[in-house]
Backbone bond lengths (Angstrom), bond angles and torsions (degrees), N, CA, C in turn:
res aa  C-N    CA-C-N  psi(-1)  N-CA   C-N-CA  omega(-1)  CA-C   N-CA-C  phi
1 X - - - 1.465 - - 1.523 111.42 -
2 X 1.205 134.51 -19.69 1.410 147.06 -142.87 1.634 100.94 -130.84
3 X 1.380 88.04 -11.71 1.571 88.62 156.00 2.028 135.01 -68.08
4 X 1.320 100.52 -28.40 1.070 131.90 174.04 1.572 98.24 -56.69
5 X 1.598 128.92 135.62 1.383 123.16 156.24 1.841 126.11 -74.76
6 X 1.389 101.60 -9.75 1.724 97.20 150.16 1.213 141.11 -85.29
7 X 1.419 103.23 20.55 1.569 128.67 -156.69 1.661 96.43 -141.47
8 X 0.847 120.77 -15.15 1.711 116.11 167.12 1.177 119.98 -73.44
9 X 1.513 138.50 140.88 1.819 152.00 156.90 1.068 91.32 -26.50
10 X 1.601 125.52 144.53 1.297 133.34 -175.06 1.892 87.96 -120.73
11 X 0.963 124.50 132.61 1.548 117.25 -161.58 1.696 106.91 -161.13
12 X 1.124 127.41 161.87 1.627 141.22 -167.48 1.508 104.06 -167.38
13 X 1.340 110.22 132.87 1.237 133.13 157.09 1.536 119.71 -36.79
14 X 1.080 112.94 123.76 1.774 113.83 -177.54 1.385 121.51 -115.28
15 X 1.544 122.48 100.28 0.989 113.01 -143.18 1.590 116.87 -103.19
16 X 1.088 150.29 85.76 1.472 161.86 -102.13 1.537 108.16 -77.26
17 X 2.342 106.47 -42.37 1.224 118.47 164.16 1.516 130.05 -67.80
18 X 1.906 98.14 -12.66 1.422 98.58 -173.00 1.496 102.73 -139.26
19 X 1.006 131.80 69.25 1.749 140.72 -155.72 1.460 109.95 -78.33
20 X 1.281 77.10 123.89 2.442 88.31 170.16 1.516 97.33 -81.68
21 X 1.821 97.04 -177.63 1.444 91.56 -173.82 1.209 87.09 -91.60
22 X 1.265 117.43 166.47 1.869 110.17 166.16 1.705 123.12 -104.53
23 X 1.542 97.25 -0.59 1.651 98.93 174.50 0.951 102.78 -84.57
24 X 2.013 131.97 -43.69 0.836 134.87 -153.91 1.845 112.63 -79.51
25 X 1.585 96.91 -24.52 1.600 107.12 163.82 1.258 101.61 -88.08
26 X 1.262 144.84 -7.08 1.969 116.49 166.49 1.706 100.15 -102.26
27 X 1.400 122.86 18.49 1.187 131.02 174.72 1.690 112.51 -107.96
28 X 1.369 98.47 -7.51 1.482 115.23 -178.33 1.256 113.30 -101.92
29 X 0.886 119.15 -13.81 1.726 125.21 170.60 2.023 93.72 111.10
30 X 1.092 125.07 -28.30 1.636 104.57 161.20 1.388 153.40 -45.43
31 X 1.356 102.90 115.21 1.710 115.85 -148.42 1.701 101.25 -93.25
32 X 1.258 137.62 -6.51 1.153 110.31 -173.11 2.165 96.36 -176.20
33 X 1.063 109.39 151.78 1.509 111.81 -152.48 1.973 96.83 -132.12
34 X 1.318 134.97 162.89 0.881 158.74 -162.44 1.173 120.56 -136.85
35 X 1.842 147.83 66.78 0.982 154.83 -149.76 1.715 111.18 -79.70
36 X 1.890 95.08 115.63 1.621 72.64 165.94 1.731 94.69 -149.95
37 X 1.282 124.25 -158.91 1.135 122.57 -158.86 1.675 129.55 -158.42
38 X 1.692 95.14 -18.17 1.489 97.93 162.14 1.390 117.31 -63.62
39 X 1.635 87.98 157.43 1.754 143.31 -0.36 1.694 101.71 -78.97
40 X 1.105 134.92 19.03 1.452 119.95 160.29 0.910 102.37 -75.66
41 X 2.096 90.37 162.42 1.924 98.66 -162.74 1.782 89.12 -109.99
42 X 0.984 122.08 130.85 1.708 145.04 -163.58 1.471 95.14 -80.05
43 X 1.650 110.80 -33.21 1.508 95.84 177.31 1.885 129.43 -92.49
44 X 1.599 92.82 -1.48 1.470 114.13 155.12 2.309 104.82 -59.64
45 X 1.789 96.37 106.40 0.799 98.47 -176.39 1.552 134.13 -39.30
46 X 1.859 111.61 -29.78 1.364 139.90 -167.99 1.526 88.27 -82.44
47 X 0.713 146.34 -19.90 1.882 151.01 -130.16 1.815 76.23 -111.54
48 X 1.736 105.55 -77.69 1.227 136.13 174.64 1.583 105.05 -31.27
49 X 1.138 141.42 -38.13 1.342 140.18 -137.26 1.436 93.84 -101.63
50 X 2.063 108.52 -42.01 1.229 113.93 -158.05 1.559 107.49 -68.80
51 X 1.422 91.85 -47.45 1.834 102.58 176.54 1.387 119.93 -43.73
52 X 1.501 109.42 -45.61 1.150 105.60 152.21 1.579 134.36 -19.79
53 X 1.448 92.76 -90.41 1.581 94.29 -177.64 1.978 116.58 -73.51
54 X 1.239 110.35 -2.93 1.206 92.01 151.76 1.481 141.54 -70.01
55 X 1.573 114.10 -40.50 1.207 143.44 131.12 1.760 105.86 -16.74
56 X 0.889 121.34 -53.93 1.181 99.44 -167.19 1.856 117.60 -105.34
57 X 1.744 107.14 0.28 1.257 124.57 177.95 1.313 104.02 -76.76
58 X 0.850 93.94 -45.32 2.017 110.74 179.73 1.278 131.51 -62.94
59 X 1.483 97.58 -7.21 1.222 107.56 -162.60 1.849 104.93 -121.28
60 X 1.412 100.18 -26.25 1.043 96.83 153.06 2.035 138.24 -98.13
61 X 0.937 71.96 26.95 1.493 96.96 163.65 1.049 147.23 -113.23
62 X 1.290 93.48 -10.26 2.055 129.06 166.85 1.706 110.14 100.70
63 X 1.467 99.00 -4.99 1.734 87.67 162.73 1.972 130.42 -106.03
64 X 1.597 80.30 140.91 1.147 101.91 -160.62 1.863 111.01 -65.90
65 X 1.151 97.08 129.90 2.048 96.06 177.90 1.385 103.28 -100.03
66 X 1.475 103.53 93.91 1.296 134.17 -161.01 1.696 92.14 -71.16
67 X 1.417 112.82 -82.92 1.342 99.83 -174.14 1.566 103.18 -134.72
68 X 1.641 115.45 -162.67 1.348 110.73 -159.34 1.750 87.07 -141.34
69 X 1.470 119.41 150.60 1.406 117.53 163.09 1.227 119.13 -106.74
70 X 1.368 119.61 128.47 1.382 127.34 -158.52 1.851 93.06 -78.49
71 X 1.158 120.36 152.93 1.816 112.13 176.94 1.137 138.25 -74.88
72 X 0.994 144.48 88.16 1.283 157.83 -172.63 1.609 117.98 -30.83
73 X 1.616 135.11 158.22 1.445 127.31 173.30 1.218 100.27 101.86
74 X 1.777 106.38 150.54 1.441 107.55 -163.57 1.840 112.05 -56.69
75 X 1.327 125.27 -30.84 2.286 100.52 -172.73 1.679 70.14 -58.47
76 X 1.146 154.80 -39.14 1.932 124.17 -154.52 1.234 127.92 -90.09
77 X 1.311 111.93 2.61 1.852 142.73 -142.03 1.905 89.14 -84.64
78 X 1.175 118.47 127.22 2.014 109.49 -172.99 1.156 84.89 -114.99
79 X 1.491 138.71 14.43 1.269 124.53 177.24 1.825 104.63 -113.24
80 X 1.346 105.85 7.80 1.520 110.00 -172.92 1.744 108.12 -45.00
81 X 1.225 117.16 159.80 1.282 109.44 178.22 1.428 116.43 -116.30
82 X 1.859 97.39 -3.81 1.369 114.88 -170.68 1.936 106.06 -98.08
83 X 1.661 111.95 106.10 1.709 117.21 -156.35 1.144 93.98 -67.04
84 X 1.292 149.55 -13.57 1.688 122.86 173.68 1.475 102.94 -99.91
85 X 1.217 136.50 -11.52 1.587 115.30 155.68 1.908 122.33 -90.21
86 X 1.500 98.23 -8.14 1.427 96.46 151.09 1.383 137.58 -65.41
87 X 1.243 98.79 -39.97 1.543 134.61 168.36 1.765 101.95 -32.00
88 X 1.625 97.04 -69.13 1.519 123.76 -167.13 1.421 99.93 -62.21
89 X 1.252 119.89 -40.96 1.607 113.56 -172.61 1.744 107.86 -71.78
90 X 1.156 103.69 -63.49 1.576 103.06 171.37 1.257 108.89 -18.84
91 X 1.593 122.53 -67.84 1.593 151.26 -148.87 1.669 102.17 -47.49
92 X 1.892 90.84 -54.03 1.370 101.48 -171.52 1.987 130.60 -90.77
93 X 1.548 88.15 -17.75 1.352 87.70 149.46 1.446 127.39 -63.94
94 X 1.171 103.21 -71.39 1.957 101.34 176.20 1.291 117.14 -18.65
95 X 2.194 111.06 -44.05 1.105 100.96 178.75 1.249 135.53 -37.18
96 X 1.543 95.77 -52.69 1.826 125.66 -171.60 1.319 95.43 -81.83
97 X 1.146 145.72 1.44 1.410 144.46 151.41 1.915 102.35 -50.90
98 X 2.029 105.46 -64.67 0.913 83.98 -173.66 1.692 127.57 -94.24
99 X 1.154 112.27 0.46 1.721 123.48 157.51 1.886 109.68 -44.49
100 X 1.262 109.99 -53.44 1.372 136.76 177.35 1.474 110.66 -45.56
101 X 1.278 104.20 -56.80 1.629 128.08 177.86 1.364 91.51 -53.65
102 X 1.496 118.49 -90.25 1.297 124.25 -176.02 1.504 145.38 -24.89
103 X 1.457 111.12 -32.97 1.054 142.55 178.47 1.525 103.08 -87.23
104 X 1.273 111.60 -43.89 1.323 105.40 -164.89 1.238 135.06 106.39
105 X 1.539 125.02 0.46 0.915 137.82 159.01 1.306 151.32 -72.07
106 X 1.388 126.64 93.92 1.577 117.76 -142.47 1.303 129.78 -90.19
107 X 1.797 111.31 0.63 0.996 110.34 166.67 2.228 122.34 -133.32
108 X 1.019 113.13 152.35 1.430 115.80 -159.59 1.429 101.25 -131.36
109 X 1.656 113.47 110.97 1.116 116.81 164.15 1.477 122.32 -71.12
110 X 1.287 125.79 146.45 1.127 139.66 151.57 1.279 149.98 -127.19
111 X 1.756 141.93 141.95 1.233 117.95 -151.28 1.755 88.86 -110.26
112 X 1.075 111.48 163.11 1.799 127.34 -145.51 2.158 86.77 -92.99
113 X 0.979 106.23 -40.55 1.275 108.40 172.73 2.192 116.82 -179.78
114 X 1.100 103.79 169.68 1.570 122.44 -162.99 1.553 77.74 -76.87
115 X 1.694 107.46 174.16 1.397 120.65 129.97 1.503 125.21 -148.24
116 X 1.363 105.54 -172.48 1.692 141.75 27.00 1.255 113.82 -75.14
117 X 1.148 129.69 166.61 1.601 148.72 170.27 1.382 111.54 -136.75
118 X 1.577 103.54 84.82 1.514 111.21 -175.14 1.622 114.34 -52.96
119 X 0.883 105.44 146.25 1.733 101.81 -171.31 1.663 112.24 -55.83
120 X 1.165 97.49 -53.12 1.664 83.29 179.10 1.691 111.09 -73.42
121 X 0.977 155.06 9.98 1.193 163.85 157.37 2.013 99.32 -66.88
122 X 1.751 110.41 -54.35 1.267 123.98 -164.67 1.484 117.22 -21.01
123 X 1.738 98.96 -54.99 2.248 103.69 -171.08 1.090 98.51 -57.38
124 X 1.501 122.57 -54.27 1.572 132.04 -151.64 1.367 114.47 -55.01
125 X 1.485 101.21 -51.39 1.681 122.50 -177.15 1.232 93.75 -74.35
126 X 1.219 148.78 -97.34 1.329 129.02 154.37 1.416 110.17 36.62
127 X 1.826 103.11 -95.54 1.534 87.12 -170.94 1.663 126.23 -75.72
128 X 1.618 129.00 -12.26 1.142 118.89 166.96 1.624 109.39 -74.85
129 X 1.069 111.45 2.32 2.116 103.94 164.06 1.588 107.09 -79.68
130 X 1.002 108.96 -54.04 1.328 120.91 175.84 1.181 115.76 -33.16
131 X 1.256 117.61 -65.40 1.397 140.46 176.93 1.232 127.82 -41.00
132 X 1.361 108.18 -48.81 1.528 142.00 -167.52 1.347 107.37 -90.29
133 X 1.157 124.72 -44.19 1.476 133.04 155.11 1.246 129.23 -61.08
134 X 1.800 119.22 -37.17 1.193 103.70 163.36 1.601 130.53 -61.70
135 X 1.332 97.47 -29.78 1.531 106.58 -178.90 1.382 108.20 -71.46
136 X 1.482 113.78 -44.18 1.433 81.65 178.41 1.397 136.65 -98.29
137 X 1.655 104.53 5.55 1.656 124.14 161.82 1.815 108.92 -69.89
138 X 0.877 133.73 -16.85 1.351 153.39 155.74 1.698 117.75 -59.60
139 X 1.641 109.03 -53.51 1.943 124.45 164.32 1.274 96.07 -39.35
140 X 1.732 97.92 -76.12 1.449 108.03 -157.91 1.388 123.66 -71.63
141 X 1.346 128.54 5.69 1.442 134.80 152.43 1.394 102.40 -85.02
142 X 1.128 131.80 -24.83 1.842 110.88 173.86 1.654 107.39 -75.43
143 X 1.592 106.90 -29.48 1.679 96.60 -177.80 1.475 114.82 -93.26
144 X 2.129 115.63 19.97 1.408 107.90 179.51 0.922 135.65 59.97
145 X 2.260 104.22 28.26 1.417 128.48 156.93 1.115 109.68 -108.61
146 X 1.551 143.58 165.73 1.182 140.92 165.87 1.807 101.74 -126.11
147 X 1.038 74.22 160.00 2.305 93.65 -169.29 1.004 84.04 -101.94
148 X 1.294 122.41 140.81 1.637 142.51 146.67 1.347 102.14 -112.23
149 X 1.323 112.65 126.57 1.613 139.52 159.34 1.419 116.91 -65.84
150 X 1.406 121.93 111.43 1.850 107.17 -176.76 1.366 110.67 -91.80
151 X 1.189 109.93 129.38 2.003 123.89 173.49 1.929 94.24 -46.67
152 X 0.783 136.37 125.59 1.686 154.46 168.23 1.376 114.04 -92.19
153 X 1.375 122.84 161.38 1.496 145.96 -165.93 1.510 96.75 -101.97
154 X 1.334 117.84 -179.18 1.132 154.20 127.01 1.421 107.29 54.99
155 X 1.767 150.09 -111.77 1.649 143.13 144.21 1.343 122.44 -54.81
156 X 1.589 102.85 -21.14 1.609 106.91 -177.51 1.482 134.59 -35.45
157 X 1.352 128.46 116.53 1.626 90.45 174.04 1.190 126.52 -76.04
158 X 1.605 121.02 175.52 1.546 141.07 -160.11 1.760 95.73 68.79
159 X 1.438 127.46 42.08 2.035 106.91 172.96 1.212 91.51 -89.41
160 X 1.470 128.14 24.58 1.521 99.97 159.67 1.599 120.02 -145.83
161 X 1.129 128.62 -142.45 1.549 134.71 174.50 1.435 95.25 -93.76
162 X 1.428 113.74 -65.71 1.712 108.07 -169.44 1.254 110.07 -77.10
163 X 1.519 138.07 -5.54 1.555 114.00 137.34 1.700 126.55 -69.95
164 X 0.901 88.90 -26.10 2.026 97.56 -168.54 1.793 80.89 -72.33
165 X 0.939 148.68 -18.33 1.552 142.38 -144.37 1.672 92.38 -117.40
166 X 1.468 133.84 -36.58 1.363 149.43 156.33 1.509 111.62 -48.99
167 X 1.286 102.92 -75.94 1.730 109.61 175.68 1.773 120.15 -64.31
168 X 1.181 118.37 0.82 1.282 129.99 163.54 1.545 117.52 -119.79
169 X 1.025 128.51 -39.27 1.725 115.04 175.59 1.130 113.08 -57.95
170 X 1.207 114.06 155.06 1.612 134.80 -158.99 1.399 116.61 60.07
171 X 1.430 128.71 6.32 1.430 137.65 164.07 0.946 141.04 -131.69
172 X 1.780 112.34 100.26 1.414 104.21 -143.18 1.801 104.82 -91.20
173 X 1.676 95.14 9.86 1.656 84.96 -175.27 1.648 107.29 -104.11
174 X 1.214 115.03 17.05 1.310 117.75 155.81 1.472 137.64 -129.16
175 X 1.628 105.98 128.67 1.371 128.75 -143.34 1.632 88.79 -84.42
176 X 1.455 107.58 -161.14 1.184 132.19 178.85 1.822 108.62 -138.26
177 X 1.558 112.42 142.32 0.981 110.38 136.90 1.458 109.23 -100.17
178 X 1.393 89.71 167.67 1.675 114.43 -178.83 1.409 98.12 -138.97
179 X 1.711 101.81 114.96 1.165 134.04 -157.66 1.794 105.23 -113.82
180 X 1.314 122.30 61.05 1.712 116.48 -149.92 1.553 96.18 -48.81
181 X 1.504 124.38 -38.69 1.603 133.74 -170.46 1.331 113.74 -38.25
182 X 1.121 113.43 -34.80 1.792 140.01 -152.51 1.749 116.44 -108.38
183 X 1.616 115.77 5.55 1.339 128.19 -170.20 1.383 124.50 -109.05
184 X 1.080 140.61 96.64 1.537 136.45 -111.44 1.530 84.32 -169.28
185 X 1.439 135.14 -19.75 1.924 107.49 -178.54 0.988 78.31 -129.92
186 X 1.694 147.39 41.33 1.673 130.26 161.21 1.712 87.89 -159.54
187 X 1.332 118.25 -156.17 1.393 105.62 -163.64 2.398 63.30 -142.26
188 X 1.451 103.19 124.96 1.479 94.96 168.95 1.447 140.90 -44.19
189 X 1.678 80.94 -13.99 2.335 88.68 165.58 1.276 106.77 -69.31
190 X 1.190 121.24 -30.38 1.524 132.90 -178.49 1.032 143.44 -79.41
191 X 1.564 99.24 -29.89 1.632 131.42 154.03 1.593 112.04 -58.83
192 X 1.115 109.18 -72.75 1.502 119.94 169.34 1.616 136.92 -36.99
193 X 1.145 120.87 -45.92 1.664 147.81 123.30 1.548 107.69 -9.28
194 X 1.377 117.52 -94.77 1.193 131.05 163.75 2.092 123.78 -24.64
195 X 1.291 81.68 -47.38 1.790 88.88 -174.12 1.884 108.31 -101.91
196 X 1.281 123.34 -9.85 1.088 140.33 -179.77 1.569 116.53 6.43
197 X 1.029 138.08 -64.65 1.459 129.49 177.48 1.383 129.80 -109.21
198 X 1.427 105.40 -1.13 1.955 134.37 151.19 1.404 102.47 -47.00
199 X 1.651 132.39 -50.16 1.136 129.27 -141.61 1.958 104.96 -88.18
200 X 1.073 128.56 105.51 1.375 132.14 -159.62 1.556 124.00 -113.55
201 X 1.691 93.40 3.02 1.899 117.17 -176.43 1.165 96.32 -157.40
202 X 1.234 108.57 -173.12 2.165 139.19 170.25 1.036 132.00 -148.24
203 X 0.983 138.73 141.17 1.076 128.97 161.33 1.356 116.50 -122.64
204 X 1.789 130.63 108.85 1.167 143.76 -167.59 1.475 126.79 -113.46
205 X 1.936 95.60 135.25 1.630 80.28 -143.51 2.233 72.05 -176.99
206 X 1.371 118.02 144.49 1.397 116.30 172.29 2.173 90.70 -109.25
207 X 1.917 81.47 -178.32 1.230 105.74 -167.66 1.581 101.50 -134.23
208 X 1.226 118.92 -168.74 1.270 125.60 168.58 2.014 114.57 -118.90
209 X 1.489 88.37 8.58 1.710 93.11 -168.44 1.239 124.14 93.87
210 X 1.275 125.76 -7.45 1.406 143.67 -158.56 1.455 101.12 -128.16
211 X 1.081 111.27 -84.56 1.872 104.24 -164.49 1.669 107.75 -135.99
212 X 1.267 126.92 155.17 1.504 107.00 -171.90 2.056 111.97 -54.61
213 X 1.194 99.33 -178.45 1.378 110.70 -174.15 1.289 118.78 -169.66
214 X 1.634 111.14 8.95 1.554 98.12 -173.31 1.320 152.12 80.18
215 X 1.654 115.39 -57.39 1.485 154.14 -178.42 1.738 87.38 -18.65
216 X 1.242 95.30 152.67 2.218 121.87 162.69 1.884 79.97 -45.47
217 X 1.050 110.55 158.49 1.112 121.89 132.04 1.496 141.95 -70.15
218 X 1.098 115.51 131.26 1.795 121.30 -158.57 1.312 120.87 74.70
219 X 1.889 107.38 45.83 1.139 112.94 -170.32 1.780 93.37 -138.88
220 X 1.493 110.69 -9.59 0.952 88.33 177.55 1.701 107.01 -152.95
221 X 1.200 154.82 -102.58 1.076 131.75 -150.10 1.794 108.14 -120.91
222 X 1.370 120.73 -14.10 1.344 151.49 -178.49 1.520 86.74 -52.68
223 X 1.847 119.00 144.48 1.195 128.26 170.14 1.462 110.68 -101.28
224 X 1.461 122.80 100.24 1.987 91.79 -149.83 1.634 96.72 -96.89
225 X 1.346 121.00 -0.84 1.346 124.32 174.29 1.721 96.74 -62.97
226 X 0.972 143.08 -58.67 1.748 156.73 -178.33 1.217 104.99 -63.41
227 X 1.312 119.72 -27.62 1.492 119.95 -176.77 1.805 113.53 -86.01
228 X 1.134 99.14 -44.71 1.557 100.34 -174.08 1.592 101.60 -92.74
229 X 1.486 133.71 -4.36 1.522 125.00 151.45 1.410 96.88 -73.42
230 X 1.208 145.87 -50.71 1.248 143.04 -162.91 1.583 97.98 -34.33
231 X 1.919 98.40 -74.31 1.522 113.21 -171.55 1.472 113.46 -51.84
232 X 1.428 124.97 -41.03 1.182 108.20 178.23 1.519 118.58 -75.89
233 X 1.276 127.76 -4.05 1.421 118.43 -166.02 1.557 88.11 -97.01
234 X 1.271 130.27 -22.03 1.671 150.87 176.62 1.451 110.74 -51.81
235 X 2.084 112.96 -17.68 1.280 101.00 -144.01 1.640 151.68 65.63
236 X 1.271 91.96 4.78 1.767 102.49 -161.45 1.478 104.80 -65.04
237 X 1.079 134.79 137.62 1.410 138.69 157.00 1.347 125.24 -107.44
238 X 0.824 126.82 7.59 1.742 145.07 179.45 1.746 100.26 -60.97
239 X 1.713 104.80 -172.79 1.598 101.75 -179.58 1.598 98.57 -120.52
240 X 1.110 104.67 170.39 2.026 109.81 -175.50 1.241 96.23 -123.12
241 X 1.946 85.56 99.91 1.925 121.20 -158.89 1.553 77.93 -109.24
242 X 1.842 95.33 112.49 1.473 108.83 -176.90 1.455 94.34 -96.82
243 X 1.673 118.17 127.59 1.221 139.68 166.53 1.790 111.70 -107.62
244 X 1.934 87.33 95.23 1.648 85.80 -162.08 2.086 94.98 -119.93
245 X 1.018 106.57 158.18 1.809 100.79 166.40 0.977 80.23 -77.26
246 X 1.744 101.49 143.74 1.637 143.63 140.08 1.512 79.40 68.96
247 X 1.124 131.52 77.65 1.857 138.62 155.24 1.499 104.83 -47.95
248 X 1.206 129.14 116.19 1.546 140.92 160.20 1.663 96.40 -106.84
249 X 1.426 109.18 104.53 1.762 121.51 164.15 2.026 105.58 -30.88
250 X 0.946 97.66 -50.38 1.521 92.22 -144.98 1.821 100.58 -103.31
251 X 1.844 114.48 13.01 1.018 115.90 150.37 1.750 123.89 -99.15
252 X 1.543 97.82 -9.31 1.343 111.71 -171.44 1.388 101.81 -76.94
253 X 1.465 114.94 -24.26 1.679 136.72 -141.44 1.653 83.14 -86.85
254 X 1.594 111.42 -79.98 1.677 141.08 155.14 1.796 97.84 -6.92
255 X 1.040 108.54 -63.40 1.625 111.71 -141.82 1.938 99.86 -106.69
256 X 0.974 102.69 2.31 1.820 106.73 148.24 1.520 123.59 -108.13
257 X 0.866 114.29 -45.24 1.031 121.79 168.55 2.236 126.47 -51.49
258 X 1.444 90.09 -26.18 1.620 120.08 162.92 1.690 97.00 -75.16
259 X 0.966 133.61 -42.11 1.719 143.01 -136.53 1.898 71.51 -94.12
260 X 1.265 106.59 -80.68 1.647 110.08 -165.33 1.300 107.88 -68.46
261 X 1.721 131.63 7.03 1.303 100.45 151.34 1.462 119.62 -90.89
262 X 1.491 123.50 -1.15 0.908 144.43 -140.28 1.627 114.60 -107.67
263 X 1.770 101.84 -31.76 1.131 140.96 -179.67 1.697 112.45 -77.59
264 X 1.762 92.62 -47.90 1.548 105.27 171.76 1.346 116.36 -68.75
265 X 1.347 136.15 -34.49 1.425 140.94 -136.14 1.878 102.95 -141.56
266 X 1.619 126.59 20.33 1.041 136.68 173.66 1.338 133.93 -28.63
């Protein structure tokens, strides 16, 4: 049933440095939120404290804290090539493994690596992401979290299907986000297709065709009629976790709900 895109978690990124209200988003019809917190440091106890009680505001309000984004930039980079800041990244994921645990949150995005990624650097880094991810998409299935890998822009690795298909084969305990914002050498109907039951989150959000941008969706160059048959023919059951600048609940609420009548009635 939940296959259907009127049947998916209606959900937005919650951003710790830049906070929505959260009554006014479970008053908006938003079912489920995405915790993150850069550039605050999570292991700043006060940082730590807040998540907390967001985590737990949200929760008593009936929305669900679907998943969490691990922080992005080289100390977070799993493709580092340098072994004592690999070291450090590992170290500090696990942390948020067990923050994650605690909270209750069962799934943890992650980005495949920082950049630039000079081209000849590309295989190598490549394969220490791989690596680094399997191991710790492997942790977080013993503690009854799952890793999602995010599709990337521009030098990044995973900007495509046949990297996202590299950094995930041979591991079946790591998912994918699908980031449509971020899809630039396939068109994300195409991406999606390709990766079909890998994909275990979203991240939703238009572009201009050129470079990410954030935008509502159906604001900018994204086909979302092709996109959300994609996901449902994909099977996906996940929620459409809108990653928008400056998130307003009750335009996100407005302006999907436009998208899927729009989607239905083409």
């Amino acid at each position: 049933m939940n296959r259907k895109p009127g049947n998916w978690k209606l959900g937005t990124s919650y951003s710790l440095a830049n906070p929505i209200d959260l009554k006014q988003a479970a008053e908006s019809g938003i079912q489920c939120i995405e915790l993150t917190w850069q550039p605050l440091d999570i292991f700043d106890p006060e940082v730590k404290m807040k998540c907390d009680e967001v985590v737990a505001a949200a929760r008593r309000l009936g929305i669900d804290v679907w998943s969490l984004h691990i922080p992005f930039g080289t100390a977070w980079d799993p493709s580092s090539l340098d072994q004592d800041t690999l070291e450090q990244v590992v170290a500090k994921v696990r942390h948020l493994f067990r923050y994650a645990a605690d909270w209750g949150i069962g799934t943890l995005v992650y980005h495949p690596s920082w950049e630039p990624v000079p081209p000849e650097e590309r295989a190598l880094r490549l394969k220490t992401s791989k690596q680094t991810l399997a191991l710790l998409a492997q942790e977080a299935a013993a503690s009854g979290l799952r890793l999602a890998a995010e599709c990337l822009p521009r030098t990044c690795l995973g900007h495509s299907a046949d990297e996202m298909e590299y950094l995930t084969e041979e591991n079946p305990e790591l998912g994918v986000c699908c980031d449509v914002n971020h899809l630039f050498k396939e068109k994300p109907q195409h991406f999606i297709e390709k990766l079909g039951g890998r994909i275990v989150t979203t991240h939703i959000s238009d572009n201009d065709g050129t470079d990410e941008k954030h935008w509502m969706p159906g604001t900018g160059n994204l086909e979302w009629n092709e996109i959300l048959n994609a996901f449902a023919a994909a099977g996906y059951r996940g929620p459409m976790m809108h990653e928008v600048r400056n998130p307003d609940p009750e335009a996100i609420t407005v302006n999907w709900h436009h998208i899927l009548d729009a989607s239905s009635n083409p």
